[in-house]
C-alpha positions as CSV (number, residue, x, y, z in Angstrom):
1,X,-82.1,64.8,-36.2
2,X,-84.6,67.3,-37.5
3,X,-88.4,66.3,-37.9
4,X,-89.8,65.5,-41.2
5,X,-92.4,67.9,-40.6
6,X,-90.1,70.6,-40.1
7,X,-88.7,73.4,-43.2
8,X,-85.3,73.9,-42.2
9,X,-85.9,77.0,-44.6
10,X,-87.9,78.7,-42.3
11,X,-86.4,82.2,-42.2
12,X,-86.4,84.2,-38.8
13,X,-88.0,87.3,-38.0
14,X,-86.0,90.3,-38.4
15,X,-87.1,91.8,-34.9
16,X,-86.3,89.0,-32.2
17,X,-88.8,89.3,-29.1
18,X,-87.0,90.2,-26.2
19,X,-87.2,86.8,-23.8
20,X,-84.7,86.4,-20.9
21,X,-81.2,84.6,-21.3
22,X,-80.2,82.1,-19.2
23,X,-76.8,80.9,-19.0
24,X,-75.6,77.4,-17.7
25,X,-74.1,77.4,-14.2
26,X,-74.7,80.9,-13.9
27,X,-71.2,82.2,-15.6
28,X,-71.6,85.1,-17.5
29,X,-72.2,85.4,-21.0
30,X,-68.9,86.4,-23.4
31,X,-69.3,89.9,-24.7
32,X,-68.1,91.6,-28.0
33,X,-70.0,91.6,-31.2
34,X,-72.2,88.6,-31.7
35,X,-72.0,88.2,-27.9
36,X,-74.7,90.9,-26.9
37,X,-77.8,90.0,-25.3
38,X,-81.0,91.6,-25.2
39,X,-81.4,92.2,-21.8
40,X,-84.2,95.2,-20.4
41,X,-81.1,97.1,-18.9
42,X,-79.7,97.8,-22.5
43,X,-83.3,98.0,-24.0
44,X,-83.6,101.6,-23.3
45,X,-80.2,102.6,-25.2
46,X,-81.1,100.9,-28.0
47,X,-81.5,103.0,-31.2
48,X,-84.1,102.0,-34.0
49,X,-81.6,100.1,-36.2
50,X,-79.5,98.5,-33.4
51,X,-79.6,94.9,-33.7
52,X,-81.3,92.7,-30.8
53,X,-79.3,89.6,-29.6
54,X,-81.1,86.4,-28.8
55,X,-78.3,84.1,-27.2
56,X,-74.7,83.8,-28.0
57,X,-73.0,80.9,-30.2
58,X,-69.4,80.0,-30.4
59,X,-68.1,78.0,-33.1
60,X,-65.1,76.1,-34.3
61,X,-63.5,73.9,-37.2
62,X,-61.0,71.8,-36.9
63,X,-59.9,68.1,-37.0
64,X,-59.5,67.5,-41.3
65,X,-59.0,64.5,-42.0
66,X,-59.8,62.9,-45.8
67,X,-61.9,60.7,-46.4
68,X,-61.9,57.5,-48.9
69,X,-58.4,58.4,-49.4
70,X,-57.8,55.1,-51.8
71,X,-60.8,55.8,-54.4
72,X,-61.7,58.9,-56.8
73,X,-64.2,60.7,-54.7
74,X,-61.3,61.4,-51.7
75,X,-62.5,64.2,-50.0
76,X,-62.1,66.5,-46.7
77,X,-64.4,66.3,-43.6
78,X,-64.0,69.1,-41.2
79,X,-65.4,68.8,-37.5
80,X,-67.7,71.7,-36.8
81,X,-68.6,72.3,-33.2
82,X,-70.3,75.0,-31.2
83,X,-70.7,76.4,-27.9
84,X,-74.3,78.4,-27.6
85,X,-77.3,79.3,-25.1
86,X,-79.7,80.0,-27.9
87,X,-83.2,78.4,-27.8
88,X,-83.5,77.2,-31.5
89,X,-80.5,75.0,-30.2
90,X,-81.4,71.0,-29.0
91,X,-78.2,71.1,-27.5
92,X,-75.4,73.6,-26.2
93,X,-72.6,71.9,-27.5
94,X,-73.7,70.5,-30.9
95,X,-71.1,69.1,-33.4
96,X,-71.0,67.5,-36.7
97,X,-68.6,66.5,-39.6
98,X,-69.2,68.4,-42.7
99,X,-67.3,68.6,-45.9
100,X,-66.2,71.7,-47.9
101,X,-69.7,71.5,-50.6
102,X,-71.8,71.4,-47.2
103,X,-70.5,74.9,-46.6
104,X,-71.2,75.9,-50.2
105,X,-74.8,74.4,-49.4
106,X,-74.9,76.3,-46.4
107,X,-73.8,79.9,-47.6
108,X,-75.6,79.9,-50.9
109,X,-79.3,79.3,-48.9
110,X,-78.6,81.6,-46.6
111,X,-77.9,83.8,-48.7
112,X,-81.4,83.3,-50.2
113,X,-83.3,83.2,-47.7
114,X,-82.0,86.6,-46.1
115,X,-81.5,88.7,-48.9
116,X,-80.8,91.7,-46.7
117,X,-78.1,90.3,-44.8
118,X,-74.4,90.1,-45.2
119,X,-73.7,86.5,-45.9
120,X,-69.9,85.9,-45.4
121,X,-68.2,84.6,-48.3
122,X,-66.2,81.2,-48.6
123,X,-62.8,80.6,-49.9
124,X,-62.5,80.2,-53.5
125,X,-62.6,76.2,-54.6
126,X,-60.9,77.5,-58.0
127,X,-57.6,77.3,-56.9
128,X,-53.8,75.8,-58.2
129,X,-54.0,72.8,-55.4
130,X,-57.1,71.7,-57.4
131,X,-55.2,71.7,-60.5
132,X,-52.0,70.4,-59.0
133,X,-53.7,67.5,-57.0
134,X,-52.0,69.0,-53.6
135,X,-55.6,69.8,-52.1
136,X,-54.7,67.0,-49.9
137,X,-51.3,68.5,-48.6
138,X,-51.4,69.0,-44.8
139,X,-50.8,72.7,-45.8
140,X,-53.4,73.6,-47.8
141,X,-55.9,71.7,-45.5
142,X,-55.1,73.6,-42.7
143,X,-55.3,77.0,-44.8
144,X,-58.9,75.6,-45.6
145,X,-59.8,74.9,-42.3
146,X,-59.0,78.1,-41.2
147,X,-61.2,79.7,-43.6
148,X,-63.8,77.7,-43.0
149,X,-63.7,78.5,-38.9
150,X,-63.8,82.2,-40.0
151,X,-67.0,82.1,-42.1
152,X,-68.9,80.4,-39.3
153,X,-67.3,82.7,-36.9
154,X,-68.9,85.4,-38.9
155,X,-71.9,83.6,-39.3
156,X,-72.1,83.5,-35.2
157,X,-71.5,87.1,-35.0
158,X,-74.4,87.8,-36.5
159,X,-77.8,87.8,-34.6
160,X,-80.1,86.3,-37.4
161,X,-78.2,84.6,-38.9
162,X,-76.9,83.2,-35.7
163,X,-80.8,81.9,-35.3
164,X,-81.7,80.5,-38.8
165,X,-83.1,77.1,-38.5
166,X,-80.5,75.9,-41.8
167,X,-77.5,76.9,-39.4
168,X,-78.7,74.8,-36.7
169,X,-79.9,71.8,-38.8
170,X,-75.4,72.3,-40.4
171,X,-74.5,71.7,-37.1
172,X,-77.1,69.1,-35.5
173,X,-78.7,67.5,-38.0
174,X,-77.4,63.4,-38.5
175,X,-79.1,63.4,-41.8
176,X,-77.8,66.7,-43.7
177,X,-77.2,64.8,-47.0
178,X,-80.9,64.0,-47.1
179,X,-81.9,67.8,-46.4
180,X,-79.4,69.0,-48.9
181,X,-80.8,66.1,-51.3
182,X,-84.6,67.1,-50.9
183,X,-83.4,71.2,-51.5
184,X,-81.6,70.7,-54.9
185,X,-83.9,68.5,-56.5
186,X,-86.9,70.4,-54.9
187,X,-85.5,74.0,-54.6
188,X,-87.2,76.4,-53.0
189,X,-90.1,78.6,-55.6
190,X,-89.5,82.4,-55.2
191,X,-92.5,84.4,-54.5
192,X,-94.7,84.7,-57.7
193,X,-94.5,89.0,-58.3
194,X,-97.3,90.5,-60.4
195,X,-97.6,89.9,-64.1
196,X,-97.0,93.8,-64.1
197,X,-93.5,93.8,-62.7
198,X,-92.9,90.3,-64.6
199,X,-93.3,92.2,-68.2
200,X,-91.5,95.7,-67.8
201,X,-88.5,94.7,-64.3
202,X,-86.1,93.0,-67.0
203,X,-86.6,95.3,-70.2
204,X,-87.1,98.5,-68.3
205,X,-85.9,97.9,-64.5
206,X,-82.4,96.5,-65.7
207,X,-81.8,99.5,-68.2
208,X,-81.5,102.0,-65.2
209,X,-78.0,101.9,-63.3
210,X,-77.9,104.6,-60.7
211,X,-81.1,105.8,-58.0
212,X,-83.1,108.8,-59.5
213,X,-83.3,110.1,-55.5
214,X,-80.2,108.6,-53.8
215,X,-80.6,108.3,-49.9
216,X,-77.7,110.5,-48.6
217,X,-77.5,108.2,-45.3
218,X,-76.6,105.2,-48.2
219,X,-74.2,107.8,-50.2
220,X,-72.4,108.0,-46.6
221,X,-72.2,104.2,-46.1
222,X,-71.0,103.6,-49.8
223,X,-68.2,106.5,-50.2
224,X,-67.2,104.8,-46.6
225,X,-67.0,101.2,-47.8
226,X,-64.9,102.4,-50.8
227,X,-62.3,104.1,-48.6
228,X,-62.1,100.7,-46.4
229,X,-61.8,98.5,-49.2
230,X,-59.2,101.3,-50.8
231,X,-57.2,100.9,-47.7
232,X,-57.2,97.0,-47.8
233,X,-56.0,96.8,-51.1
234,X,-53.3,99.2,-50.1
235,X,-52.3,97.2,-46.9
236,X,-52.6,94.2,-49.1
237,X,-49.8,95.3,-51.5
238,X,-47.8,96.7,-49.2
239,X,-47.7,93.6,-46.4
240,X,-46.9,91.7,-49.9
241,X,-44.1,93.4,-51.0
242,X,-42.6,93.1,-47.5
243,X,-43.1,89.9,-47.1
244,X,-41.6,88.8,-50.3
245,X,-38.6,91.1,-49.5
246,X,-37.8,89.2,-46.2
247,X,-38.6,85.7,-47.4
248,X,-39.8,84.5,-51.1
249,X,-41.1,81.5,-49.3
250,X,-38.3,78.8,-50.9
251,X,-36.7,76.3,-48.3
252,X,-33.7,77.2,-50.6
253,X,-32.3,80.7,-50.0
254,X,-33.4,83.5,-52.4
255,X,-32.8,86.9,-53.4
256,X,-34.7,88.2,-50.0
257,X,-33.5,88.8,-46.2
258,X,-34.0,85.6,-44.7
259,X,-31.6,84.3,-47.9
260,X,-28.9,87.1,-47.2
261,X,-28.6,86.4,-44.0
262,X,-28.1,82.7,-44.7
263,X,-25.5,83.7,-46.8
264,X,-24.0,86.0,-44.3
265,X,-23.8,83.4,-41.9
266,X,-22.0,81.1,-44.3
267,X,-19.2,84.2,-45.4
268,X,-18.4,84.5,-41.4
269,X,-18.3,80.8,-40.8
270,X,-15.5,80.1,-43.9
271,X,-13.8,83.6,-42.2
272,X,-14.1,82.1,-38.8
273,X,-11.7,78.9,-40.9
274,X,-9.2,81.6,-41.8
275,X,-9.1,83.3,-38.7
276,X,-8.0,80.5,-36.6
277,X,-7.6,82.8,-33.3
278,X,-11.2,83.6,-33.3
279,X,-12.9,80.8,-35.2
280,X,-14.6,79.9,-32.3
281,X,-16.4,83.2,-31.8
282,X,-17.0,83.5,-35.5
283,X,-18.8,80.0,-35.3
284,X,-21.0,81.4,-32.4
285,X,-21.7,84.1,-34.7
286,X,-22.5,82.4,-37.9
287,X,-25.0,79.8,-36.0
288,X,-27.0,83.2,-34.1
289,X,-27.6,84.4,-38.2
290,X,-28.6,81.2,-39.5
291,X,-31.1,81.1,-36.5
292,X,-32.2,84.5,-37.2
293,X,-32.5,84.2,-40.8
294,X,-34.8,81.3,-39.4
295,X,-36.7,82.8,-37.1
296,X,-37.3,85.4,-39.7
297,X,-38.6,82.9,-41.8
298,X,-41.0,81.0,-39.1
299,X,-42.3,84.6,-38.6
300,X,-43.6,85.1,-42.4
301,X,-45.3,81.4,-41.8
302,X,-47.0,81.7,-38.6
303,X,-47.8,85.8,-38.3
304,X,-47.2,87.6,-41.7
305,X,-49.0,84.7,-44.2
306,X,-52.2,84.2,-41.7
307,X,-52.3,87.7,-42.0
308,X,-52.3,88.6,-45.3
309,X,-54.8,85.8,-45.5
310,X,-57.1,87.5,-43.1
311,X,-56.4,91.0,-44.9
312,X,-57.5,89.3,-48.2
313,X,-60.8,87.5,-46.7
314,X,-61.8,90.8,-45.3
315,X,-61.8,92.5,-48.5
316,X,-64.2,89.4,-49.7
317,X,-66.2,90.3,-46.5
318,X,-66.6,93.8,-47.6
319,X,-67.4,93.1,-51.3
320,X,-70.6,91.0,-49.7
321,X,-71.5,93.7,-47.5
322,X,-71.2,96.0,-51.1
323,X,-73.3,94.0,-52.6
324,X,-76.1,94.3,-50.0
325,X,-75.7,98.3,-50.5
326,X,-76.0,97.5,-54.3
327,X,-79.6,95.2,-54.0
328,X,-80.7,98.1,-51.9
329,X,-80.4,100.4,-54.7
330,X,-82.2,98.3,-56.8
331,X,-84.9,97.9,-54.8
332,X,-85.0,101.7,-54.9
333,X,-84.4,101.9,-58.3
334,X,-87.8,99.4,-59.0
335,X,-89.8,101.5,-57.2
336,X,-88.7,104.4,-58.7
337,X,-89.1,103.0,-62.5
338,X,-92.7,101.6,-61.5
339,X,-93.5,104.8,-60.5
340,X,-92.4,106.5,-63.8
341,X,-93.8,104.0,-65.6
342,X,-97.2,104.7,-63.5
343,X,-97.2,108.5,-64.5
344,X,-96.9,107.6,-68.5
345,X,-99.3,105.1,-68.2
346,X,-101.5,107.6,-66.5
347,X,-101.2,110.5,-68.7
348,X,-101.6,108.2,-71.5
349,X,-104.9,107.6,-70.4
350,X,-105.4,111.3,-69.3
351,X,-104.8,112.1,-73.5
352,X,-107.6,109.4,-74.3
353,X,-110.0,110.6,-72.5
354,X,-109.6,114.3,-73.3
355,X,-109.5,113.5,-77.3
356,X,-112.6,111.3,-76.8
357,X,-114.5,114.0,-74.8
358,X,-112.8,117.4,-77.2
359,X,-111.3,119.2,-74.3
360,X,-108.2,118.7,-76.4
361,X,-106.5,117.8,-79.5
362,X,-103.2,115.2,-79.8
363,X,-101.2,117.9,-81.1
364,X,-101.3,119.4,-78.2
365,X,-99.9,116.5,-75.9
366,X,-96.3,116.5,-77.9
367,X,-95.0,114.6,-80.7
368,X,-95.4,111.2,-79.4
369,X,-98.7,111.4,-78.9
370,X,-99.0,112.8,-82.6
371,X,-97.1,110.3,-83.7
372,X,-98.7,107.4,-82.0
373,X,-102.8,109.2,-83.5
374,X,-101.2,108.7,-87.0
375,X,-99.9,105.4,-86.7
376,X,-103.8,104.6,-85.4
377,X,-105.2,106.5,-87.9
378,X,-103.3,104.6,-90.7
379,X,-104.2,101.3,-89.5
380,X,-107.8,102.6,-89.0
381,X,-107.9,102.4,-85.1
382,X,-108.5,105.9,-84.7
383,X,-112.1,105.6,-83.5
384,X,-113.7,106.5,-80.2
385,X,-114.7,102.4,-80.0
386,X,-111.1,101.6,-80.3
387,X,-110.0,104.7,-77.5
388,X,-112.7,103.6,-75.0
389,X,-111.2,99.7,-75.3
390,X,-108.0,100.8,-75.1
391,X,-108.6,103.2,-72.4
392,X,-110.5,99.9,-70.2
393,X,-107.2,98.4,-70.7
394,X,-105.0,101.1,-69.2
395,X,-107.5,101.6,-66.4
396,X,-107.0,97.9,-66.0
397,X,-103.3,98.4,-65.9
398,X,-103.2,101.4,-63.3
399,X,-104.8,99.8,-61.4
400,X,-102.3,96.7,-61.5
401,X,-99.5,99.4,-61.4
402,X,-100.7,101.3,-58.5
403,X,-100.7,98.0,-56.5
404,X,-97.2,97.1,-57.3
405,X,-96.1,100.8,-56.7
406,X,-97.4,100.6,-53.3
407,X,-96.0,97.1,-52.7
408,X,-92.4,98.8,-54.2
409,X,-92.9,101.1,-52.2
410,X,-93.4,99.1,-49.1
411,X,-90.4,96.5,-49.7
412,X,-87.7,99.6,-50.7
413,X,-88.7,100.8,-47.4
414,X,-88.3,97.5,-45.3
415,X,-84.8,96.7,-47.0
416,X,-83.7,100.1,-46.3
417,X,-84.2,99.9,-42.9
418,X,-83.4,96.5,-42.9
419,X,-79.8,97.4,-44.6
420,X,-79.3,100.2,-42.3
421,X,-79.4,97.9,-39.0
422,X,-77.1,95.3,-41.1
423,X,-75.1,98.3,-41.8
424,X,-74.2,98.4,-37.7
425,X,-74.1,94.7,-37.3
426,X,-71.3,94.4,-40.0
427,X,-69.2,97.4,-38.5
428,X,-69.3,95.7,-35.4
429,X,-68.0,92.3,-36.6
430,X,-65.6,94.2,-39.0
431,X,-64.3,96.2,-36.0
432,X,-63.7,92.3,-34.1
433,X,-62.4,90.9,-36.7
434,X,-59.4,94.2,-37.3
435,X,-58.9,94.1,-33.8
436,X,-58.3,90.7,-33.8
437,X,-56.5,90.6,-36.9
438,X,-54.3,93.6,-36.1
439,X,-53.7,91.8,-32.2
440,X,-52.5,88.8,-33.8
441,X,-49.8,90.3,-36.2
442,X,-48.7,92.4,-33.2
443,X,-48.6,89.3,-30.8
444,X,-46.6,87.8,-33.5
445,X,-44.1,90.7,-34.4
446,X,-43.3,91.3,-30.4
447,X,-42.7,87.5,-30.0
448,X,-40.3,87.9,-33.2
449,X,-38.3,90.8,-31.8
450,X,-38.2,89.2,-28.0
451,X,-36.3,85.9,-29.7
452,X,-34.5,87.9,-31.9
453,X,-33.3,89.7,-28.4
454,X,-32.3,87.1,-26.8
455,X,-30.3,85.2,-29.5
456,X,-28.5,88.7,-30.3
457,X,-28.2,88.7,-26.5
458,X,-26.3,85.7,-26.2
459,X,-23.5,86.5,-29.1
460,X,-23.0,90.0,-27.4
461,X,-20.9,88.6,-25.3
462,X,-19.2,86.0,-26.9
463,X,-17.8,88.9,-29.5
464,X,-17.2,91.2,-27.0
465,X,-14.4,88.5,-25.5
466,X,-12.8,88.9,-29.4
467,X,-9.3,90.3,-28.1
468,X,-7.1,92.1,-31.0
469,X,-3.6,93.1,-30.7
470,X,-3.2,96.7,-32.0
């Protein structure tokens, strides 16, 4: 249990100081991304936006089992377990039983508190079993369960996020329904930003779409995240359209392959009836389709489905790692409009003070400004009082401005490089998670052939003893 005293909504530093790891019973540590350790060996190698790795955690979700089945507020409890050497850890195998909202809980504060970081995404709650009431079936729990494993998998891949004290309080704290209590009637305040930025960031900010000066490292990254998620969506279809070609996913036969050869099986068992020299053979034969129309069919469940699953939550993973790209334009973008905003401001009070002193008249700063000396004229506030007042005012305001253009400035900066060293953390969990992904389909498709062998194997024979007099 976590102390009172303690805000599970502290947020980590980005740079993690570089302490030694110790591993229990002196095994070595897995490797991979969101295995790496900062060791001083691989210190020296390390590039300015390479991420430093604190410890290693392993995770897992499995078990479901529903809870107050009988009543209205039935629900799903998942176990959640980990494996990890890291030092904001009590324990290095900590587990706890959490239900789908916890996740929700879980993702959306994260995803607060580290604004710069790709937060996985969760499966979406909005779907048919809700409607349909079959969010209990065996099947859809498992499907669940495995989505749920891969979020904190990504989660553990990641070597902040890996660290936040929320993520550790998910999976030791006995008391999360008080923490998650206290946070939604008390949710955390964002930082107050200036009265400046308050006034003009929703009107003026918000009207501007695309960066004045885009960063051509940030162009790269963005043209490549449309060509990944281009090639997803292609897979996507195209592993879809196969997979409803060679089963449609009926227990009945259907118009795909798995259905003709079911019905191919049952043509050569009625001609195995007729042909009463070889109906024996024939028999052998019809039972080897039906088993490979069902083998064909065990593959779709167990290596094509998972897959297209995985395919699909990848393309989620990359829309959140777009969206990251996106906040760090904006960031860009409000330095970029407070700057602007700081040169009108400026020359504004530039034309003041050269109509108060005669160096120049208003006609000769452009229309507006001719426009703007009427209207003030009209309404009798063309005097030099007036001028000096309003020029205090906008010396007031520069002054405000310049201090938020600096503190722009300063933060468009930080989440740049910030984004950058996400940028390599996220390639290196994408690149697991293909590899992985891309191993299991192949595991599954050579496993596929190598029973398809040996059942084709075992009729070769059998037909081969088929005698015909000529």
């Amino acid at each position: 249990m976590l102390g009172d005293e303690e805000d599970v909504f502290d947020s980590v530093t980005w740079e993690t100081p570089t302490a030694p790891v110790t591993y229990e019973g002196g095994s070595s540590a897995p490797t991979g991304p969101g295995f790496r350790q900062s060791t001083s060996e691989s210190e020296d190698g390390r590039g300015p936006h390479d991420p430093k790795w604190e410890g290693y955690l392993i995770t897992s979700v499995k078990d479901p089992v529903k809870e107050l089945a009988e009543t209205k507020d039935a629900y799903v409890s998942y176990l959640v377990s980990a494996k990890t050497n890291l030092p904001i850890f009590s324990t290095p195998n900590p587990s706890a039983r959490r239900r789908f909202q916890d996740f929700v809980f879980l993702r959306s504060h994260l995803a607060k508190d580290f604004p710069a970081c790709v937060v996985p995404p969760l499966p979406d709650k909005h779907r048919l079993e809700y409607v349909t009431g079959d969010r209990f079936s065996p099947e859809f729990m498992e499907r669940r369960r495995s989505d749920l494993h891969r979020f904190l998998q990504r989660l553990a891949r990641h070597p902040t996020l890996q660290r936040s004290t929320l993520l550790r309080a998910f999976f030791e704290s006995t008391e999360w329904h008080v923490i998650m209590h206290q946070h939604v009637a008390h949710p955390p305040v964002p930082e107050q930003s200036s009265g400046v930025i308050d006034s003009i960031s929703d009107s003026l900010l918000n009207a501007f779409s695309r960066v004045r000066k885009p960063d051509e490292r940030f162009l790269a990254m963005r043209e490549h995240v449309d060509k990944f998620e281009e090639g997803i969506s292609l897979s996507e279809r195209l592993f879809t359209r196969v997979r409803n070609r060679t089963n449609d996913g009926n227990l009945e036969p259907g118009e795909d392959l798995t259905g003709d050869y079911h019905d191919l099986a049952v043509a050569v068992q009625g001609l195995g009836f007729l042909e009463s020299g070889i109906t024996d053979p024939l028999n052998h034969f019809s039972n080897t389709l039906l088993e490979f129309s069902a083998l064909l069919r065990h593959t779709t469940q167990m290596t094509t489905d998972p897959f297209l699953v995985h395919l699909h939550a990848l393309l989620q993973y990359s829309h959140a790692n777009r969206a990251v790209l996106k906040l760090r334009d904006q960031k860009q973008m409000d330095f970029e409009e407070l700057s602007e905003y700081l040169s009108q401001v400026t020359a504004e009070r530039d034309r003041l003070a050269a109509v108060i002193s005669g160096r120049a008249g208003s006609t000769g700063l452009g229309l507006g400004a001719y426009i703007r000396d009427r209207v003030d004229a009209i309404r009798g506030a063309d005097d030099d009082r007036t001028r000096v007042e309003r020029m205090r005012k906008l010396d007031t305001k520069i002054k405000e401005l310049q201090d938020a253009v600096q503190t722009a400035h300063e933060t468009s900066d930080a989440f740049s490089d910030e984004t950058l060293r996400e940028q390599t953390i996220f390639q290196r969990a994408k690149e697991a998670e293909m590899k992985e992904m891309f191993g299991n389909y192949a595991d599954g498709q050579i496993e596929f052939y190598k029973a398809a062998m040996e059942e084709w194997d075992r009729i070769i024979p059998i037909i081969q003893r088929i005698r015909v007099d000529v």
